[in-house]
C-alpha positions as CSV (number, residue, x, y, z in Angstrom):
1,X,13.3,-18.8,2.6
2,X,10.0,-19.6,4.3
3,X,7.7,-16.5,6.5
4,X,8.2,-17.9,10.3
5,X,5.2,-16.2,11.8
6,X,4.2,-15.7,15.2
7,X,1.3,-17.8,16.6
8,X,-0.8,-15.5,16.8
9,X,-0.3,-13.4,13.2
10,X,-1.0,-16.9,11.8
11,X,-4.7,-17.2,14.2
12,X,-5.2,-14.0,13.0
13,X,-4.8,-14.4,9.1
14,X,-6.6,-18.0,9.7
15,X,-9.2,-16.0,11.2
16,X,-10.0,-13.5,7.9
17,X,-9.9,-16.7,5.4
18,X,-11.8,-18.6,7.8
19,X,-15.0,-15.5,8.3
20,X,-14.3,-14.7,4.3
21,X,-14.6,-18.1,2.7
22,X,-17.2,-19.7,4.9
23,X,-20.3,-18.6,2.5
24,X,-20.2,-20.1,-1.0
25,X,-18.3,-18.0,-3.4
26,X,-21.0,-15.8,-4.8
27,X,-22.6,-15.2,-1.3
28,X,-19.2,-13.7,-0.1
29,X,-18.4,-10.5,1.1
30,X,-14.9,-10.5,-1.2
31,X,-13.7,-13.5,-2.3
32,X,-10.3,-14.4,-1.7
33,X,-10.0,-17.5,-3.8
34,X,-8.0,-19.6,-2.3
35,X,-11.0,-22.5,-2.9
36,X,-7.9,-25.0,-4.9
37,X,-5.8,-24.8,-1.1
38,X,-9.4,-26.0,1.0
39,X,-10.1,-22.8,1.6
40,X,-13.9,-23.3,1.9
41,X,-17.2,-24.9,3.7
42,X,-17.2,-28.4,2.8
43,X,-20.6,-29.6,2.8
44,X,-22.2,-29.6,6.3
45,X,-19.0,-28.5,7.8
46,X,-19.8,-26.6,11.1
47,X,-17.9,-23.0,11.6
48,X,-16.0,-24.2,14.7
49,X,-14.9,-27.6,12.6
50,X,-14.1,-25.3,9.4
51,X,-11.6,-23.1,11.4
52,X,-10.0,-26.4,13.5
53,X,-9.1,-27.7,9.9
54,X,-7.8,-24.2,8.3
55,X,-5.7,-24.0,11.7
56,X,-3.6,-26.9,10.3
57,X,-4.2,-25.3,6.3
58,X,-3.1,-22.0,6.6
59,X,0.7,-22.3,7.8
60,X,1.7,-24.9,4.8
61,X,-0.1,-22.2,2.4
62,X,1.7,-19.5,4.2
63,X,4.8,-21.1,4.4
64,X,4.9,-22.2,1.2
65,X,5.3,-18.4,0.0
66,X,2.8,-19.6,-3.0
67,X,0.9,-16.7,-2.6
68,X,0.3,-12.6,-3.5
69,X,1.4,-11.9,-0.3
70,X,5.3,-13.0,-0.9
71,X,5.2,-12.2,-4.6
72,X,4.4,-8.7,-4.3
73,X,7.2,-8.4,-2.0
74,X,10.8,-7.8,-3.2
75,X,12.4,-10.7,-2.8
76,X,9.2,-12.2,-5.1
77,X,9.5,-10.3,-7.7
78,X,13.0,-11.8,-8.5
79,X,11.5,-15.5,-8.0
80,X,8.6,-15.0,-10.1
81,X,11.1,-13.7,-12.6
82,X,13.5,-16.5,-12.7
83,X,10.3,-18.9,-12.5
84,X,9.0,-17.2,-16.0
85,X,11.8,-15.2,-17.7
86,X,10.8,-14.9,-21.0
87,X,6.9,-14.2,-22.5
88,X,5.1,-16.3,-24.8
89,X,6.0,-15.4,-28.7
90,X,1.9,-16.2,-28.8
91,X,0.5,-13.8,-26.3
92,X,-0.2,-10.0,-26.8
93,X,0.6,-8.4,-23.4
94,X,-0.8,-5.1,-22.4
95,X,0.2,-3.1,-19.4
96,X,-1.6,0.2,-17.6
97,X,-0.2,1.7,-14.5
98,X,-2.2,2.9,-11.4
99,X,-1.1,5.6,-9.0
100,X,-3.3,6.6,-5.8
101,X,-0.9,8.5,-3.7
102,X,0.2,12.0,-4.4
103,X,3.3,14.0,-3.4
104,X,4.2,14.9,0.0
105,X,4.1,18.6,-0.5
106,X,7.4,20.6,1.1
107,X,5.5,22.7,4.0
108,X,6.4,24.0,6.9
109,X,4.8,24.8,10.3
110,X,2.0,27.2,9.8
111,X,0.5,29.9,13.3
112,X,-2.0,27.1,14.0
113,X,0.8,24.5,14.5
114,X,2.9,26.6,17.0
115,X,-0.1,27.5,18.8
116,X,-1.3,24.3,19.1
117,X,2.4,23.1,20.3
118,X,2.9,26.1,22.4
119,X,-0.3,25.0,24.7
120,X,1.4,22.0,25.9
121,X,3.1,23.9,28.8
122,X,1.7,24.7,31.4
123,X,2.7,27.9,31.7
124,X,1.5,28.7,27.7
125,X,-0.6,32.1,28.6
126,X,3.1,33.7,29.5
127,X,5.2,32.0,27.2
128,X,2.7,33.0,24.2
129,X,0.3,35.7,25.8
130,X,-2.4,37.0,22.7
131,X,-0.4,34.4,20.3
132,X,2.1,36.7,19.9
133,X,4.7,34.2,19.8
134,X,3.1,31.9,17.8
135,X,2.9,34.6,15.3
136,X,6.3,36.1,15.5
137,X,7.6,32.6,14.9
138,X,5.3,31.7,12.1
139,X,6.6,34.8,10.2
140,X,10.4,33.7,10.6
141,X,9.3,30.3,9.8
142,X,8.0,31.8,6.4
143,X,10.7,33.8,5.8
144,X,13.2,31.1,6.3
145,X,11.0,28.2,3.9
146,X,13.4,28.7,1.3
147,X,16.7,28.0,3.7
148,X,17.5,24.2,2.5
149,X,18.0,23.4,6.4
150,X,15.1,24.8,7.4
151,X,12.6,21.7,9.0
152,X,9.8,20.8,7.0
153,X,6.4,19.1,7.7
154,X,7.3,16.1,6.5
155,X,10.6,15.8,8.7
156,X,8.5,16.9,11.9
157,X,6.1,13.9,11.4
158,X,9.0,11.7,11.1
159,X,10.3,12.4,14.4
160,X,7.0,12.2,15.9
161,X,7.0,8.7,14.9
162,X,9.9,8.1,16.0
163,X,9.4,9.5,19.1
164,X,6.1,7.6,18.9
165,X,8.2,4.0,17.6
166,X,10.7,3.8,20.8
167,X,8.0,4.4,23.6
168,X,5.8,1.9,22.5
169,X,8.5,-1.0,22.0
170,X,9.4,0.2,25.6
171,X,5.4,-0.7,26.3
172,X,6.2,-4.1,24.6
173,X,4.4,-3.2,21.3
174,X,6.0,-5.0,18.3
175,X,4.8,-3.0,15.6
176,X,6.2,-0.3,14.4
177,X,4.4,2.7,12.7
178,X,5.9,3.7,9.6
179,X,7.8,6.8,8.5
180,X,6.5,9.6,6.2
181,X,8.0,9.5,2.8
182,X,7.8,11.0,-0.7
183,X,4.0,10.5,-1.5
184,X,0.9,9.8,0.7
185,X,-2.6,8.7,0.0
186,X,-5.1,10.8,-2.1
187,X,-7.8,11.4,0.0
188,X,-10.4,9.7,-2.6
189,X,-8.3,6.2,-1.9
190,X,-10.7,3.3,-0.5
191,X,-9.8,3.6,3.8
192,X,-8.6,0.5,4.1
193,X,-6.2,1.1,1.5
194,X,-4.6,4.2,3.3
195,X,-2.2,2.5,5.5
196,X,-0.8,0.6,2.6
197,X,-0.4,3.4,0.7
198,X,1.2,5.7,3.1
199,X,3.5,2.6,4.1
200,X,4.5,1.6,0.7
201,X,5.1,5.3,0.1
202,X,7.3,6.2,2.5
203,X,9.0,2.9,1.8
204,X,13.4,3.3,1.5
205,X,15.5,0.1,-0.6
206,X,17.9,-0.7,1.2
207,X,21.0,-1.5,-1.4
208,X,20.3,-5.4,-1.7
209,X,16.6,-3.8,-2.7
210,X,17.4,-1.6,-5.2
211,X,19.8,-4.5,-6.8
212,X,17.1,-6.6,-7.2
213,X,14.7,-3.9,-8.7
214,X,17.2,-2.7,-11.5
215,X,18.6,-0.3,-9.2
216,X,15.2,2.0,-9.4
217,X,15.0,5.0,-6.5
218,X,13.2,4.8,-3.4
219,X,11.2,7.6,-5.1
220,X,10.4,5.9,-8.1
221,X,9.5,2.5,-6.1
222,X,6.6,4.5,-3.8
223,X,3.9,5.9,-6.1
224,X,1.7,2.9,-5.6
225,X,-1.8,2.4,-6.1
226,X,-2.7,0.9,-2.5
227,X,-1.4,-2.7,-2.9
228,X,0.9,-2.3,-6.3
229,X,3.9,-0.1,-6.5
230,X,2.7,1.9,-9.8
231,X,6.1,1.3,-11.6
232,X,6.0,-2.3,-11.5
233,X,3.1,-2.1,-13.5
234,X,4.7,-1.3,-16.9
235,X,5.9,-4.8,-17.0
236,X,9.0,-7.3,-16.5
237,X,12.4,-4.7,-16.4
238,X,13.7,-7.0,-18.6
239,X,10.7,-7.6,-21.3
240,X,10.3,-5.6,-24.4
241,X,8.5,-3.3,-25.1
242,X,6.6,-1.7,-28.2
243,X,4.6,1.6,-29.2
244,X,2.3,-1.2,-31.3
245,X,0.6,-4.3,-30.2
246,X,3.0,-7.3,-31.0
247,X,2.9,-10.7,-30.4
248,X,5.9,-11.4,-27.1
249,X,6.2,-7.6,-26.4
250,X,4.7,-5.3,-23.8
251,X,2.4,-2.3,-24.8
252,X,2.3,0.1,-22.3
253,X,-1.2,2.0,-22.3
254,X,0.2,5.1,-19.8
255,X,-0.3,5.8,-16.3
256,X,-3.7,6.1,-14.6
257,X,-4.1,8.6,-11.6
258,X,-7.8,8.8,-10.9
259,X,-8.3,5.4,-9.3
260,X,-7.1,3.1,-6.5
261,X,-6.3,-0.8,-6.7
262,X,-10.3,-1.5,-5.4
263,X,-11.8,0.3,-7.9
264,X,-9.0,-1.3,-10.3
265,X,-10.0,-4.9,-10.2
266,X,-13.5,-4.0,-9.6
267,X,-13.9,-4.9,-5.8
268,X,-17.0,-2.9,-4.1
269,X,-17.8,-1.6,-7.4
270,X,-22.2,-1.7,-7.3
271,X,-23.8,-3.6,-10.3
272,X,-25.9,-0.7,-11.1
273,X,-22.8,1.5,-11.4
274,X,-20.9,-1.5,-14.0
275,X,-24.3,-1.6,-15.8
276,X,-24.9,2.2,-16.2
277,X,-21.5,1.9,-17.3
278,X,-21.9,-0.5,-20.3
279,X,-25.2,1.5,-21.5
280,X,-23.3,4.3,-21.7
281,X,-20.8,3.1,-23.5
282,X,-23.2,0.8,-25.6
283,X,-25.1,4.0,-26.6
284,X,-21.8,5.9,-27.8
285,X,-21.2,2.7,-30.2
């Protein structure tokens, strides 16, 4: 099934590759490359003449759902397994697992948090006069954490959004912001990254979903690392697997939680840091 975007998604994403692939490859600020689709300056190539020709490029890539974008999603991940079911009997394969986000910690409202919500109304200096009833509340709210049906943090942000999700498709927005789920973002995680993480963590499979992933939780499915769920990352669900490298099987190395998918695959990481980094190591030999 191909991605039908809207116009103006596909001018947008035209737009990135476009700015991004402009300079030659080493000149680039990141490199997508995407060079083998004509995603690059041809010799003497104006800007304005480079993005005319991606306009026409860029829907037959997208459409063709040959890219990360479509196999990181769900339906994908079963395509790329039926394209390549079975590993090479000649290949060693070794796995590591990255997690960035961190649990969603059960909370509940706190003195500040009434306050603050109290102060709304207009008529807040009688309804709460020397924070009296933000306190009073507070302590019942404290009393009551351990109450199974008693509101938590995470299920006050969600209505928020919702709240937040039905006013602005009234405004005509067609976005919508996602939920709060089981794990968040460490606060260490590259910015950009954030809203992936927090997206993918908060994340629900539907039924059809969690078919197609080996019938895995929603909780299992959202530690991610900012662009790869972290379970994924052992390997195929169907490969096998050894404690010892062997030839055809997966060796899973353990799970990594002190690093994001950037600092993963090396994006934005400084020479000087990479070379520091090899001395070190060089001198320990």
């Amino acid at each position: 099934m191909q991605n039908v975007l809207p116009s103006n998604a596909l001018e947008a994403i035209t737009r990135v590759i476009w700015s991004t692939s402009f300079e030659p490859p080493l000149r680039r600020f990141y490199d997508l490359q995407l060079d083998h689709w004509g995603f690059y300056r041809r010799p003497n190539e104006s800007l304005a003449a480079m993005h005319t020709r991606l306009s026409y490029l860029v829907p037959v890539w997208w459409q063709s759902n040959h890219h990360g974008l479509h196999d990181n999603s769900i339906p994908g991940v079963a395509e790329l397994g039926n394209f390549a079911p079975n590993p090479s009997q000649d290949t060693y394969y070794f796995t590591m697992s990255f997690c960035a986000t961190q649990p969603f910690n059960v909370r509940t409202l706190d003195q500040q948090d009434i306050s603050d919500f109290i102060t709304l109304f207009p008529l807040d200096r009688f309804t709460d006069p020397f924070g009296v009833t933000a306190r009073s509340v507070a302590i019942i709210l404290r009393l009551m954490q351990r109450l199974p049906l008693l509101p938590q943090i995470r299920d006050f942000a969600g209505w928020l959004i919702d709240v937040a999700n039905r006013h602005l498709g009234r405004m005509g927005y067609f976005s919508r912001i996602p939920r709060p789920g089981n794990q968040i973002p460490r606060p260490d995680v590259l910015p950009v990254l954030t809203f992936f993480a927090y997206a993918m963590g908060g994340h629900q499979l539907d039924n059809q979903q969690s078919l197609i992933l080996n019938n895995i939780t929603s909780e299992d499915f959202q530690k991610n690392d900012g662009v790869v769920n972290t379970i994924s990352m052992i390997g195929p669900a169907n490969a096998q697997y050894s404690n010892d490298p062997a030839r055809g099987r997966y060796l899973h190395l353990g799970e990594n939680a002190t690093i994001d998918h950037a600092d993963q695959i090396g994006v934005f990481t400084s020479e000087d840091t990479v070379g520091s980094s090899l001395e070190t190591h060089h001198n320990s030999l």
